[in-house]
N, C-alpha and C positions, 0 to 999 in steps of 0.2 A: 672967546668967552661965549658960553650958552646960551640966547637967548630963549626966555621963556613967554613961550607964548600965552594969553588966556582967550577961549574959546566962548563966542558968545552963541549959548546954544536957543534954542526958539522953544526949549520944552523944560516944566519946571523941573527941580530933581525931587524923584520918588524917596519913599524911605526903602532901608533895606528892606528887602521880599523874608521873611520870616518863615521857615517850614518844619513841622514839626513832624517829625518818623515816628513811626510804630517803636514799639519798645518788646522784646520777647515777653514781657510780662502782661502787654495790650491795657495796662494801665497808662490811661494819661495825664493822669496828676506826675509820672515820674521821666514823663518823656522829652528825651534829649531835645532842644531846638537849633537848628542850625542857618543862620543867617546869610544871605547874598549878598553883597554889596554894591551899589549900583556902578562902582569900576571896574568890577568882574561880570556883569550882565555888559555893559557896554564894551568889554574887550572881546566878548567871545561875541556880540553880535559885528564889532566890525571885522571879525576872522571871516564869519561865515557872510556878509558881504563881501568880501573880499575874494572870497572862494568862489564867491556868483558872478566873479569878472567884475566887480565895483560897478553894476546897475543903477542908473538915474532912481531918481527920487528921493521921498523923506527916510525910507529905510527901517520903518518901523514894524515890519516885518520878520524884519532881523532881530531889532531888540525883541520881539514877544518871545520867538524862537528862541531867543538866548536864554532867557526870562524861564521858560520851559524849561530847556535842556538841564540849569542849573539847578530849579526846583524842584522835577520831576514832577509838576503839575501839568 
């Protein structure tokens, strides 16, 4: 049987990261907005920890970078 774990994390949870694109029309009353969710910011920031050999510390270098890569902010 699976047991399921709950993680007690040290950091509140954020709302999703909102980002809103250009539109070919450069109106932004019509501009599409497309939402992050914070289990997609924190799946790709533990990929890309993980890529860095899984480094000591809080790791929140990774979440911003993720946070980034996803928003293109």
């Amino acid at each position: 049987m699976a047991t399921h774990h709950k993680h007690d994390h040290a950091h509140t949870h954020r709302p999703p990261v909102t980002l809103t694109h250009p539109t070919s029309s450069g109106n932004p009353l019509i501009t599409p907005k497309v939402t992050v969710s914070e289990d997609a910011i924190r799946a790709r920031a533990y990929q890309l920890w993980e890529s860095a050999g899984r480094p000591g510390g809080d790791g929140v270098a990774y979440w911003f970078e993720a946070e980034r890569e996803l928003t293109g902010r």
